[in-house]
N, C-alpha and C positions, 0 to 999 in steps of 0.2 A: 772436314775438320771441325769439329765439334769443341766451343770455347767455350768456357767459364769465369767468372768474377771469385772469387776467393781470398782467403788468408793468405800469406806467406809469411810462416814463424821466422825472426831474427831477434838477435841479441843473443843473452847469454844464460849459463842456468839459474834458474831460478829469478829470471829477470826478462821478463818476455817483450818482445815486442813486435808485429805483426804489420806487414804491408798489404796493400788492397790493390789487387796484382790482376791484370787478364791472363791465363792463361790455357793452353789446350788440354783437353780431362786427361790423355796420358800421360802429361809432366807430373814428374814426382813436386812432393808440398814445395819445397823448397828449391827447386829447378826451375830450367828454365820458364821465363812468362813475356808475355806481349809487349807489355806495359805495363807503368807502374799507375795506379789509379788515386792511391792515397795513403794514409799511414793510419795503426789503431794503438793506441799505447793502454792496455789497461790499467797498471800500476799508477795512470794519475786516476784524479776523485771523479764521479760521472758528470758533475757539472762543468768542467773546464774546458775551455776550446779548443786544448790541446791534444784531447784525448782520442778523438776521429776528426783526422782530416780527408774530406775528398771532392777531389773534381767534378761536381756532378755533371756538368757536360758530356765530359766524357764518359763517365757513368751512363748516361743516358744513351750519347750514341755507340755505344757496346752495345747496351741490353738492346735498341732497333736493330741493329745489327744481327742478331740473333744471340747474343752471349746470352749463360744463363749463370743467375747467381748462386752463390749454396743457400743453407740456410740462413748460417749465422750472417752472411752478409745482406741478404735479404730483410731480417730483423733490425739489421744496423738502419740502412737506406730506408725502410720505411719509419722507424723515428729520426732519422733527418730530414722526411718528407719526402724526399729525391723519389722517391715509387711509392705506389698505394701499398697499403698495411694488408700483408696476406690474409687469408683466411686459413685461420687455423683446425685443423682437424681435431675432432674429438678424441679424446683417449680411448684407448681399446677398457674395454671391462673388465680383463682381466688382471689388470694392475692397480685395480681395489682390494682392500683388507678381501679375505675371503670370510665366511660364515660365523665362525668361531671367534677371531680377533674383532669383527665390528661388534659383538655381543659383551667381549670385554670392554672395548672402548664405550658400549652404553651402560654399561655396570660402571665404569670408571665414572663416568660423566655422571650418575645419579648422585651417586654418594660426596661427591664433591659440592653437589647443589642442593 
């Protein structure tokens, strides 16, 4: 049984708001979960204490555990500290301007300086 740390979208349209949920990788987003780990409300502002709460305890004894986070909650927990700040991979090359458009963008850039 392979567990994960995740999202769980609730609330309504256009008005979101997200629980920080264990649950097993076959349950659908919003099915069944383990435990509830903590809440993530984006619509407030990023400085407010309201806007990620979580148990880090139990955060922690998941991930000993073996749970594994997603991304985005990975990103969350390492700026709350709760886990080391991953290491992030380098972009692939090919989602650079190609040949032509960086040549515009240096033509752009001369003429404005």
């Amino acid at each position: 049984m392979a567990l994960r740390i995740r999202l769980a979208r609730g609330g309504t349209k256009k008005r979101p708001f997200y629980r920080l949920v264990v649950a097993e990788n076959t349950a659908p987003r919003d099915g069944n979960f383990i435990e509830r780990l903590g809440s993530y409300n984006p619509l407030l502002e990023a400085g407010d204490k309201e806007r990620i709460i979580v148990k880090a305890d139990r955060v922690k004894y998941w991930l000993s555990v073996g749970a594994q986070a997603s991304e985005r909650v990975v990103k969350m927990l390492s700026d709350l500290k709760i886990i080391e700040v991953p290491v992030i991979p380098e972009r692939p090359k090919k989602s650079t301007p190609k040949k032509k458009a960086q040549e515009r963008l240096k033509a752009a850039a001369a003429t404005t300086a």
